[in-house]
N, C-alpha and C positions, 0 to 999 in steps of 0.2 A: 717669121712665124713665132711669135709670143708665146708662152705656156703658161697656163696659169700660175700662182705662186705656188703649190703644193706640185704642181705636176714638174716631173724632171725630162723624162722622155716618154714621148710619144711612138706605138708600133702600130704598124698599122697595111691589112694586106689581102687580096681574097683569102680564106682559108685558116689566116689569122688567129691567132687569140682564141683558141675552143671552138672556133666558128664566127665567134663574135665580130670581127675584121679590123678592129682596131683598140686596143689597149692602151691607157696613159699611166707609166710607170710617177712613183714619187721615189727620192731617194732612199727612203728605208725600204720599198718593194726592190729596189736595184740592186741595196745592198746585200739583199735576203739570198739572192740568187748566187752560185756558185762563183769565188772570187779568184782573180789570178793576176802574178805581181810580172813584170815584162821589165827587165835591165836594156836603156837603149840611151845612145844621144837621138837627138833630131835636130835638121834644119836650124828651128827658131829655138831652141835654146842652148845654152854652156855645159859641156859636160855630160855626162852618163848620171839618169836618174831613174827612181824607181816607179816605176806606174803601175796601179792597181787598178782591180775593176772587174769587170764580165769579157771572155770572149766572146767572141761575135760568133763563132759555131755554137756555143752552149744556147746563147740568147735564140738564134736562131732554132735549134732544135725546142728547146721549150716554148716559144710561141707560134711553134710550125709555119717558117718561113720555108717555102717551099720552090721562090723561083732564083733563076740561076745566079740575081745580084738584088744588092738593095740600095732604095734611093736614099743617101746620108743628106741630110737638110740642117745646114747652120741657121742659128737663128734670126742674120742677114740675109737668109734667103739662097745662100751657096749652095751646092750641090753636088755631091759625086757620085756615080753610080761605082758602087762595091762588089766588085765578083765575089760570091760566099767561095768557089773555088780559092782565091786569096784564103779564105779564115779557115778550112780545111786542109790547106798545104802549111802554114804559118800561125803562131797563136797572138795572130790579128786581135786586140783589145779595146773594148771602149773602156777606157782609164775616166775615173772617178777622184782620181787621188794621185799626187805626184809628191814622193818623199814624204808621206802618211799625209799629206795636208791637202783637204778636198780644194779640188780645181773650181776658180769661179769665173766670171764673165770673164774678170781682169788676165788671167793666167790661161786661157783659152777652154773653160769648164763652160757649163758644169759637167760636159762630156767631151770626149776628144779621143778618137780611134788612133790608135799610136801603133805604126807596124816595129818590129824586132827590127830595127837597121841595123844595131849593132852585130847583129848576133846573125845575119844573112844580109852580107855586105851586097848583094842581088839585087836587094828593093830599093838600093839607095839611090834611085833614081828619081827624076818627076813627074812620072807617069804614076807611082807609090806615093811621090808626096803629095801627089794632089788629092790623092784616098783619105788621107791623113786629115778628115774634117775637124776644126775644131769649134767649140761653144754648138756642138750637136743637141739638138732640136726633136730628132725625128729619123725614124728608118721607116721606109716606104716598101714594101715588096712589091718589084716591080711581073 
């Protein structure tokens, strides 16, 4: 699922967006939005680094995502359904930036939901990492 050159992420859901059901954020609308920085390793990289970005409860409340999860869509077409319970219990992030430098196709950008491993050694499982979408595309309210 391709995005145009301007658009960064796509939201989209009954109830959605003022009513409207689906929004296509650019990254200066993503960056407008309330930011938060998450210290963690992961899987596929070296080390504990910093990730910035939006929670995924904030985004959720501001575009009134309303159902129990949402569909994450890589731009290959992947898929994970996200319990927002996850982004209410932990401050579950779609990361925009990893050590101030914006994430791109190449580094798994230009979005990439990064749960706290570090810091709730709990999720470090693969049922978590597969939530763990990255080059996100798209949240779907299912």
């Amino acid at each position: 699922m391709a995005l145009a050159e301007d658009s960064f992420l796509k939201i989209r859901g009954e109830g959605c967006c003022g009513g409207k059901g689906e929004v296509v954020l650019t990254r200066a609308d993503f960056e407008a939005l309330p930011q938060t920085e998450v210290r963690t390793q992961t899987p596929w990289t070296k080390g504990v680094h910093v990730y910035r970005g939006v929670l995924l409860r904030d985004l959720a409340k501001v575009y009134g995502l309303k159902s129990r999860e949402v569909k994450a869509v890589a731009i290959n077409d992947y898929w994970a359904a996200v319990p927002l319970e996850d982004a209410d219990k932990y401050p579950v992030l779609l990361a925009e930036k990893q050590d101030g430098k914006a994430l791109t196709l190449r580094n798994k950008g230009p979005v990439w939901i990064i749960y706290p491993l570090s810091d709730h050694p709990e999720l470090n499982k693969e049922l978590y990492h597969s939530r763990m979408v990255w080059q996100l595309t798209a949240l779907e309210s299912q």
